[in-house]
C-alpha positions as CSV (number, residue, x, y, z in Angstrom):
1,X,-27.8,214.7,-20.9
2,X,-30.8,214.5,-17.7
3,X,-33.4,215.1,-19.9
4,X,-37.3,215.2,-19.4
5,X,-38.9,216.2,-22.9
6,X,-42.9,216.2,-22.2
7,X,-44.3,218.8,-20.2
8,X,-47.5,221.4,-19.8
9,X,-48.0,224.6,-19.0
10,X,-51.0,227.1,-18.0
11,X,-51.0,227.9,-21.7
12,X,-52.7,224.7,-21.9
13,X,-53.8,222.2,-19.6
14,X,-51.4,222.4,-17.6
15,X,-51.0,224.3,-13.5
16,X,-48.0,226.1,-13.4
17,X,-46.5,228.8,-15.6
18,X,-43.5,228.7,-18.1
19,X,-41.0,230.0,-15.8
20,X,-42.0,228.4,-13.0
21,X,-41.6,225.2,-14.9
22,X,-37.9,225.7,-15.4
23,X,-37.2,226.8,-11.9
24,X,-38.2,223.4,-10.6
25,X,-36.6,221.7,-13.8
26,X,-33.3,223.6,-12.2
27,X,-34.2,221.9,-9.0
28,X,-34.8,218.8,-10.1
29,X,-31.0,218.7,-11.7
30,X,-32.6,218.6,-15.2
31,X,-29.6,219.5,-18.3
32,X,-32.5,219.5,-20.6
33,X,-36.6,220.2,-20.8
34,X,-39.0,221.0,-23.1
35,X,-42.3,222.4,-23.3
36,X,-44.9,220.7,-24.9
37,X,-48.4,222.6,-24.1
38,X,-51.4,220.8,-26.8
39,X,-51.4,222.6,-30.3
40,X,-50.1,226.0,-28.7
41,X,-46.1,227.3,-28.5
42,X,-47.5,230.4,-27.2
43,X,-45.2,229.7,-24.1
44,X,-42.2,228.6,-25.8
45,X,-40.6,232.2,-25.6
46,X,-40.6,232.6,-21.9
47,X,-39.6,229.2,-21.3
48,X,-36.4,229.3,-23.4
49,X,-35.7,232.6,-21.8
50,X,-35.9,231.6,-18.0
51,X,-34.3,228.1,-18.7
52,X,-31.6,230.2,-20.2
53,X,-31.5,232.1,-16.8
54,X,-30.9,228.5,-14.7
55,X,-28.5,227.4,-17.6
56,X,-30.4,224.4,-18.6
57,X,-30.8,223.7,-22.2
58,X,-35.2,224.7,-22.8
59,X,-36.2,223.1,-26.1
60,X,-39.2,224.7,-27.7
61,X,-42.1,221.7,-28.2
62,X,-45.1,221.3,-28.9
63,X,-48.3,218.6,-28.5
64,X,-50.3,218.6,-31.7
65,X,-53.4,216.5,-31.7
66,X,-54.2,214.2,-35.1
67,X,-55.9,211.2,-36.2
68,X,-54.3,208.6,-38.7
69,X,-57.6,206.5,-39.0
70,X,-56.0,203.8,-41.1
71,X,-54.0,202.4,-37.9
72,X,-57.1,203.5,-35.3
73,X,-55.0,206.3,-34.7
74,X,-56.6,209.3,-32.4
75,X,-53.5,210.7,-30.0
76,X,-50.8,213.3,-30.5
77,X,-47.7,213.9,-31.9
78,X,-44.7,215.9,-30.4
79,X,-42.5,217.8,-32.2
80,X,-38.9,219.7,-30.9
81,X,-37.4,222.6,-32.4
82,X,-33.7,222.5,-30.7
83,X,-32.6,225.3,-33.3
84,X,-35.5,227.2,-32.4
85,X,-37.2,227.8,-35.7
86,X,-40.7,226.9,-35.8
87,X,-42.5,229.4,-37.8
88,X,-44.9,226.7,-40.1
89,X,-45.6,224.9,-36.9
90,X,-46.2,227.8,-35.0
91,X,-48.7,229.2,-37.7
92,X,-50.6,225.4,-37.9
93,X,-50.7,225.2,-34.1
94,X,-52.1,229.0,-34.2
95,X,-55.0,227.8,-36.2
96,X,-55.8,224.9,-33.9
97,X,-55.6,227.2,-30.6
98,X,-57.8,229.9,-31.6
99,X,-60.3,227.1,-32.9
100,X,-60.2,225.6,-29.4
101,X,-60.7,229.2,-27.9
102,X,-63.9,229.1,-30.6
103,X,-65.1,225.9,-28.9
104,X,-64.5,226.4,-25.4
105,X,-67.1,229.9,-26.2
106,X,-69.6,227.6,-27.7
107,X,-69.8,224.9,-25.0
108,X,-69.9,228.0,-22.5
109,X,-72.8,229.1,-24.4
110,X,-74.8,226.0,-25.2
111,X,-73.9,225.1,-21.2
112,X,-75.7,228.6,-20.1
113,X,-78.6,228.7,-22.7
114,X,-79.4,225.0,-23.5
115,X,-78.1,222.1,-21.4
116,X,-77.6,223.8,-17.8
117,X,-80.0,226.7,-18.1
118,X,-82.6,225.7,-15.2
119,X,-79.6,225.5,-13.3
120,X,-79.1,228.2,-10.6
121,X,-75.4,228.8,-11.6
122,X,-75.6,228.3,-15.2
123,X,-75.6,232.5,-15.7
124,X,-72.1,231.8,-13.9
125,X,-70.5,229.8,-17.3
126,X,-68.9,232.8,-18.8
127,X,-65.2,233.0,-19.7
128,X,-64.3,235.2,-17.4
129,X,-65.0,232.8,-14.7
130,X,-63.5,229.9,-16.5
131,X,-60.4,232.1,-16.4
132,X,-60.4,232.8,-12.4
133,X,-61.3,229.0,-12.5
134,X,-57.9,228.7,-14.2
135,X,-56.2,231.3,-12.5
136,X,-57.2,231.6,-9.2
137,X,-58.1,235.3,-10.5
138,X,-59.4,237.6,-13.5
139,X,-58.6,240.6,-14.8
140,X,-58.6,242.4,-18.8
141,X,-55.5,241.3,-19.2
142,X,-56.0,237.5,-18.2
143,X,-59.0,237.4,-20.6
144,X,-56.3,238.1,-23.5
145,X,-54.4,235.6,-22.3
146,X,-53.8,233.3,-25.4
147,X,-54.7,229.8,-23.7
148,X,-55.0,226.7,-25.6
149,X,-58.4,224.9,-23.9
150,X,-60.0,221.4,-23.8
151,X,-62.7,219.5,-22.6
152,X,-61.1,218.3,-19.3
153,X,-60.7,222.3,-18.5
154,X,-64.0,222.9,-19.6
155,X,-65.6,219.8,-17.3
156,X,-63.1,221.1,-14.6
157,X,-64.8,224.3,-14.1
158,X,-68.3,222.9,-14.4
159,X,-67.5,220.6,-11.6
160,X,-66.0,223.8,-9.4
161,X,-69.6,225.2,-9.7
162,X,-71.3,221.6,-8.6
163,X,-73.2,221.7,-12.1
164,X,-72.1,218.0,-13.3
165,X,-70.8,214.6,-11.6
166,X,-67.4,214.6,-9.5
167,X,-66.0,216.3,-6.2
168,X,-66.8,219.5,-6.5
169,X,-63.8,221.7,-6.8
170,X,-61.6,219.4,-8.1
171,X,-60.1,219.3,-11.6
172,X,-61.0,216.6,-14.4
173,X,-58.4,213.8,-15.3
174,X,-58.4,212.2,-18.6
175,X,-59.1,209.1,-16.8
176,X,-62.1,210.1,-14.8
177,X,-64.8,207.3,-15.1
178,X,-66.9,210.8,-14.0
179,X,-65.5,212.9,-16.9
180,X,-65.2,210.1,-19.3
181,X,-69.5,209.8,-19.1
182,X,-69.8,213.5,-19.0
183,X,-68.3,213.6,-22.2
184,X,-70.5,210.4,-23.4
185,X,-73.3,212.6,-22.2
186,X,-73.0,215.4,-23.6
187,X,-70.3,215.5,-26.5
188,X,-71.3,212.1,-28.2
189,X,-74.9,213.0,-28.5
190,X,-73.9,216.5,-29.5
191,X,-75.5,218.4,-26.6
192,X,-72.9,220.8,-26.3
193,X,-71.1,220.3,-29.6
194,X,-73.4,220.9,-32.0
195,X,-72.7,222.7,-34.8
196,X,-68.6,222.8,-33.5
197,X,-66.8,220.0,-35.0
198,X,-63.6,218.2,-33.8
199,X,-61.9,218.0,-36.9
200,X,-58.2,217.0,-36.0
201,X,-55.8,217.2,-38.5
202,X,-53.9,214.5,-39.9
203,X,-51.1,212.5,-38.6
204,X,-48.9,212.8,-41.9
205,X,-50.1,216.2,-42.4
206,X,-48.5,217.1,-38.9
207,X,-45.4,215.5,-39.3
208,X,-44.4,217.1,-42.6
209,X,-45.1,220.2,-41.0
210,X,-42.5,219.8,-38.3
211,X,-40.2,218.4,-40.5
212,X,-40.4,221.7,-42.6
213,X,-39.5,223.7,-40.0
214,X,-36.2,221.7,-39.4
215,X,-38.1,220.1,-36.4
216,X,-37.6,216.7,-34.9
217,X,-41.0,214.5,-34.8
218,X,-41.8,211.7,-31.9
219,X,-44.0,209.6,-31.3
220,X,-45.4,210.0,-27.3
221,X,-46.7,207.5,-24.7
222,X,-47.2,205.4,-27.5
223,X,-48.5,202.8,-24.9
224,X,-51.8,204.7,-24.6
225,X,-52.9,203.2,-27.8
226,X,-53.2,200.0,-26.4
227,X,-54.7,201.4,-22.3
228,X,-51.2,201.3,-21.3
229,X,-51.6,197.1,-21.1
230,X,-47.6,195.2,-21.9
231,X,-50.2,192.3,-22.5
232,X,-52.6,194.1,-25.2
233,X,-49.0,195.7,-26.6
234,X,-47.4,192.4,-27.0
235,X,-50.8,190.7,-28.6
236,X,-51.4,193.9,-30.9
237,X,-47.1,193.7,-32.3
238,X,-47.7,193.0,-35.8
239,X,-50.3,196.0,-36.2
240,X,-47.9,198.4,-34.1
241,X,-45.6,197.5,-36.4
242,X,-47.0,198.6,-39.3
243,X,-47.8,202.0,-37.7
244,X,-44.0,202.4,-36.6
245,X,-43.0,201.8,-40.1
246,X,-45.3,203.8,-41.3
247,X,-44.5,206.5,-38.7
248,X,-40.2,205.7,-40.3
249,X,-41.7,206.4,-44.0
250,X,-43.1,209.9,-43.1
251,X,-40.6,211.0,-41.2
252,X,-41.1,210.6,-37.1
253,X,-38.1,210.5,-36.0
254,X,-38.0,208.8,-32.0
255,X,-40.6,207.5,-29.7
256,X,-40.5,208.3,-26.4
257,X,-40.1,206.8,-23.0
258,X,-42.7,207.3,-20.9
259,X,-43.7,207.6,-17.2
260,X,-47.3,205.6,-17.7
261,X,-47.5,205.5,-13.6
262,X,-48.4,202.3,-13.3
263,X,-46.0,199.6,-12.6
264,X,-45.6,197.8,-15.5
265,X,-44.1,201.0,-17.3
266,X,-40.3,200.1,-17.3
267,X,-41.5,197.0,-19.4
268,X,-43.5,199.1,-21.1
269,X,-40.6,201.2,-22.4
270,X,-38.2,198.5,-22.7
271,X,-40.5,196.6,-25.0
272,X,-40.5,199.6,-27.3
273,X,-36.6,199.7,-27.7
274,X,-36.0,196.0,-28.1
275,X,-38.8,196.0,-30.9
276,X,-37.5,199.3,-32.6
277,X,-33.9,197.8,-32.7
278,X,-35.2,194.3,-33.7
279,X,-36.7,196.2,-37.1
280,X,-33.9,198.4,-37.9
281,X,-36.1,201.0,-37.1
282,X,-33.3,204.3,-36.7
283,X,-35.9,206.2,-33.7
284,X,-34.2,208.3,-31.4
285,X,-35.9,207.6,-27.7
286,X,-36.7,210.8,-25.6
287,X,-37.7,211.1,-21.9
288,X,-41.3,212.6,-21.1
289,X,-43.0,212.9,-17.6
290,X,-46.2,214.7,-19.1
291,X,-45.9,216.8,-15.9
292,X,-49.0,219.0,-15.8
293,X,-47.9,221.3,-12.7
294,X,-49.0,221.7,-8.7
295,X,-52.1,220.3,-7.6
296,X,-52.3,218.3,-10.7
297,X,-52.7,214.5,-10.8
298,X,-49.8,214.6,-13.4
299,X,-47.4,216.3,-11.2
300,X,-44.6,214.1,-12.4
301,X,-41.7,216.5,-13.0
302,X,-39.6,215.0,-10.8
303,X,-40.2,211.4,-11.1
304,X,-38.9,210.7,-14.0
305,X,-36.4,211.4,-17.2
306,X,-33.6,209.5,-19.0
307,X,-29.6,210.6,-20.5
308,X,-31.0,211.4,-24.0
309,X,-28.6,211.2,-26.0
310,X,-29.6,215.0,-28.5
311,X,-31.6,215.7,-31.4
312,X,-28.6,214.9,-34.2
């Protein structure tokens, strides 16, 4: 089955919403997506419904953030729920949303009173204009609008009003030496943070969760832990070894294939299946894109999936 198994919506970093997600999934000749929007399913519903519409299979997923500090561990975990029941994991992800909604108020806040407040647009930093940011627009009933936030959104919008480093207008990438020392600046000295802590939960914890709710756990881009290097992979085996076994023992159940868009990804991905069936290790292998929508640097949809081969 075409699959492509990793993908973000407006509900949380992502460009596009839900339903126009599936439509171009439908164009793209897709049998099967999923949405996977960071520690939110608040989008799930819709995007079930209009894949159902374009008769594709819609799997509700989710990205859950967590930290297993024993292997240097500080990514994400996805987890499917093909059958559709995700009640746990939709209560857990609840808790992390609105306590990303709490933080996004407090850097808003600490922006406007303390770090930014000589600035002549600092009385701008409200959360209604992060929303028209967002949106392109505001209204009552965007502002209830159950987004899931993070610190690229939050630098994004300070960069649309020319208050910190980058082209102004433009929205933050992960990778952006600009972003990467605004966050140096201001999060690892605590300029903004302070008293709001980043307390992620636990990789086991997370997994057992899903699991309880019938769900199937992966392991995504697991590349990233190593800067996406086949070199730094290959020299670090015998540690990511003992994080795959350990991922076996608690109950992940695949790794995925990734689109790392750079060109070294197809070695990337093929390393992971020839040392998964070298182990014994049983991992299904899923197909993500981490498509993050129009106008996105991640606007991958398209460019790439895989014939997974179902959740049984």
């Amino acid at each position: 089955m075409i699959a492509n198994l990793h993908l973000h919506s407006v509900f949380s970093d992502g460009t596009q919403w839900p339903e126009e997600i599936a439509a171009r999934a439908k164009r793209a000749g897709y049998q099967m997506v999923a949405l996977t929007d960071h520690d939110t399913m608040q989008g799930t519903a819709d995007f079930s419904r209009a894949c159902a519409h374009h008769g594709i299979k819609g799997v509700p997923g989710v990205e859950i953030d967590c930290i297993a500090s024993e292997f240097s561990f500080d990514k994400e975990m996805l987890g499917y729920f093909p059958k559709g029941k995700h009640i746990k994991t939709t209560e857990f992800t609840e808790r992390l949303r609105v306590g990303r909604m709490r933080k996004i108020n407090h850097y808003l806040e600490r922006a406007r009173e303390v770090v930014f407040k000589a600035h002549p647009r600092a009385p701008e930093l409200t959360y209604a204009e992060l929303v028209k940011f967002k949106l392109g627009f505001t209204s009552e009933q965007a502002l209830q609008i159950p987004f899931s936030w993070n610190k690229s959104n939050f630098y994004s919008f300070l960069r649309s009003k020319s208050i910190t480093g980058g082209p102004c207008g433009q929205k933050a990438e992960p990778g952006d030496d600009a972003y990467q020392s605004f966050k140096k600046k201001y999060f690892t000295t605590g300029l903004l943070d302070e008293p709001v802590h980043d307390d992620k939960p636990g990789l086991d914890e997370v997994v057992s969760i899903i699991v309880k709710d019938g769900g199937f756990p992966v392991l995504p881009h697991y590349g990233h832990l190593y800067n996406d290097d086949i070199d730094s992979i290959k020299k670090n085996e015998e540690r990511l070894v003992m994080f795959l076994r350990h991922c076996q023992d608690i109950g992940v159940r695949g790794v995925e294939q990734y689109y790392y868009n750079n060109p070294s990804y197809g070695a990337i991905n093929d390393y992971i299946v020839k040392l998964c069936k070298k182990l014994g290790l049983p991992f299904k292998f899923t197909f993500g894109s981490d498509c993050h929508g129009r106008g996105h640097d991640n606007c991958t949809l398209e460019l790439f999936s895989g014939d997974f081969q179902g959740f049984a």
